[in-house]
C-alpha positions, 0 to 999 in steps of 0.5 A, a space after each residue: 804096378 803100384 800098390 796102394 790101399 784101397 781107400 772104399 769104407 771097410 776095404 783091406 785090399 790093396 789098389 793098384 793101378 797099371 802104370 804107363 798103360 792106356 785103357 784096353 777099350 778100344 780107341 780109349 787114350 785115356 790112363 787107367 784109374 785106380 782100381 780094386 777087387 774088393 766088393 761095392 763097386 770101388 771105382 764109384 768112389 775112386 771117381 766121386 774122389 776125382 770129381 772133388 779134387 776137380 772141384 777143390 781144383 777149381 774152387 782154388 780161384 775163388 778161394 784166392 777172391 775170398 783171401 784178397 777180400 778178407 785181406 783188403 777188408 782188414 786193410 780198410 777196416 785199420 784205415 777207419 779204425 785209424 780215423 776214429 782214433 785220431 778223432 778220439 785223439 783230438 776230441 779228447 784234446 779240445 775238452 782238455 782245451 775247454 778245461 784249461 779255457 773255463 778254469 782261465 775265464 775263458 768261457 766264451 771260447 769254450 763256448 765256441 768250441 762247444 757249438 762247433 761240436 754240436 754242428 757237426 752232426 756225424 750220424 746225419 752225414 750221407 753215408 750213401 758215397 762210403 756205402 757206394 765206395 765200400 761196395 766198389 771196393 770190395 764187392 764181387 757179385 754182379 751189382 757191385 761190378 755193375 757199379 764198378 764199370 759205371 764208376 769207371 765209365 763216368 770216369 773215362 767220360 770224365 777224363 774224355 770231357 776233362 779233356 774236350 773242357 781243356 781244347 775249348 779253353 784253348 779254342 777260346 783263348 785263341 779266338 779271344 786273342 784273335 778278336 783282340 787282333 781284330 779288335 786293334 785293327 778295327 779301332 785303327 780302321 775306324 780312327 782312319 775313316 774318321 779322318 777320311 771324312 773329316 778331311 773329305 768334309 773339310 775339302 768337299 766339293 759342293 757344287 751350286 744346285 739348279 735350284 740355286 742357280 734359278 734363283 740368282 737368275 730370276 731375283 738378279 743377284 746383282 741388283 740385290 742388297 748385300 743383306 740379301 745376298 748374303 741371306 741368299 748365299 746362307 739360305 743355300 749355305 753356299 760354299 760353308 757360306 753361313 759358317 765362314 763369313 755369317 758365323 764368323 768375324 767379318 763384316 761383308 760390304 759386297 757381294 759379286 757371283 760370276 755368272 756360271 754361280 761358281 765364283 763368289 767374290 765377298 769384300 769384307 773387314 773385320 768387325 771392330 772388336 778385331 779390328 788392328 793398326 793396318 787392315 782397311 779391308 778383305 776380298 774373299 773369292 769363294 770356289 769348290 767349298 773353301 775359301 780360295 783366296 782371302 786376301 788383305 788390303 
């Protein structure tokens, strides 16, 4: 047994309470509560007591929220404090300078510092980001917290597309050299047909047409003029015909075509602004599209 005075308003009588012993209501596990003898139904206030060191007990968390708030406003509030100083500082630093310039004759360079200030226009600055800033900060109540996960929503995503932004470039920079690759080999492929064709142009086989052959057969190329042969053969363009003996430098005399139209035999010299000491005459024997034999006499 403990004795304590009763704390109940105009009470002298002393509290106690029975140490290390439950309450006698049965099934009750509880200890007892202080209690009294005196008058005004002491327990009531023996119990509004508890409920308010129940109620402090719980409020200590926020207490500890409103401590770290004052500290961290304070902490920010000597951060501005500290930017409007070292404006101060150098505002007052530049109107020594504008001094020392207009005492020098150097008014223009007053000038410019004078317009710069006048351009700067603080009190129209957007204060809407600090605003934001300050209640992500320091703000409690459920719209700062609001703001709060949405900043760090948009910056998880930021970071999520940082990162996405970061493997396209990647993608690209390797599918870039990929087409460069390709591009190469391309370019090569390309310069091999090229070559291809033209020595399949060089070396193609064109064949007498039916038409061709009717032809011969029915003017009886042999009985033709050389002039006519010759516009005959280049009409068909007979073996590069036109390009060779017609274009070129030879001045055809005679003209022979085997029956079967695939031979042609042309006797040629070469024309007087070519001619040199020891050529008389030339036989071409034309077959498959190129000159087969061509020789001198």
């Amino acid at each position: 047994m403990m004795d304590i005075k009763c704390s109940f308003p105009n009470c002298r009588q002393k509290a106690f309470k029975m140490m290390d012993i439950k309450c006698s209501f049965p099934n009750c596990l509880s200890e007892a509560f202080w209690q009294c003898n005196c008058p005004g139904n002491p327990m009531k206030h023996v119990k509004t007591n508890y409920l308010n060191f129940k109620a402090k007990s719980n409020q200590n968390a926020l207490i500890h929220v409103e401590n770290e708030s004052i500290k961290l406003s304070q902490e920010m509030i000597k951060e501005v404090k500290n930017c409007l100083e070292s404006n101060i500082y150098y505002l007052n630093k530049e109107k020594g300078k504008i001094k020392d310039l207009v005492f020098n004759n150097s008014g223009n360079e007053a000038q410019e510092i004078s317009n710069w200030a006048k351009s700067l226009n603080i009190s129209k600055r957007d204060k809407k980001q600090f605003i934001l800033s300050t209640q992500k900060l320091l703000g409690v109540d459920n719209n700062s917290i609001n703001i709060v996960t949405d900043a760090e929503k948009l910056e998880d995503d930021y970071k999520k597309n940082k990162i996405s932004l970061e493997e396209a470039i990647e993608n690209i920079e390797k599918i870039e050299k990929e087409l460069y690759k390709c591009d190469i080999k391309l370019k090569v492929q390309k310069l091999n047909i090229n070559t291809a064709e033209r020595i399949l142009q060089e070396n193609k086989v064109i064949f007498p047409s039916s038409d061709f052959k009717g032809r011969v057969k029915s003017a009886k190329f042999s009985n033709m003029t050389c002039q006519e042969k010759q516009e005959l053969l280049a009409d068909y363009d007979f073996y590069n015909f036109k390009k060779d003996f017609i274009n070129g430098n030879r001045d055809i005399f005679t003209i022979h075509l085997t029956n079967d139209c695939f031979y042609a035999f042309i006797y040629w010299k070469l024309k007087k602004r070519m001619l040199y000491t020891g050529i008389i005459y030339s036989v071409s024997i034309l077959y498959k599209g190129r000159i087969y034999s061509d020789r001198i006499f």
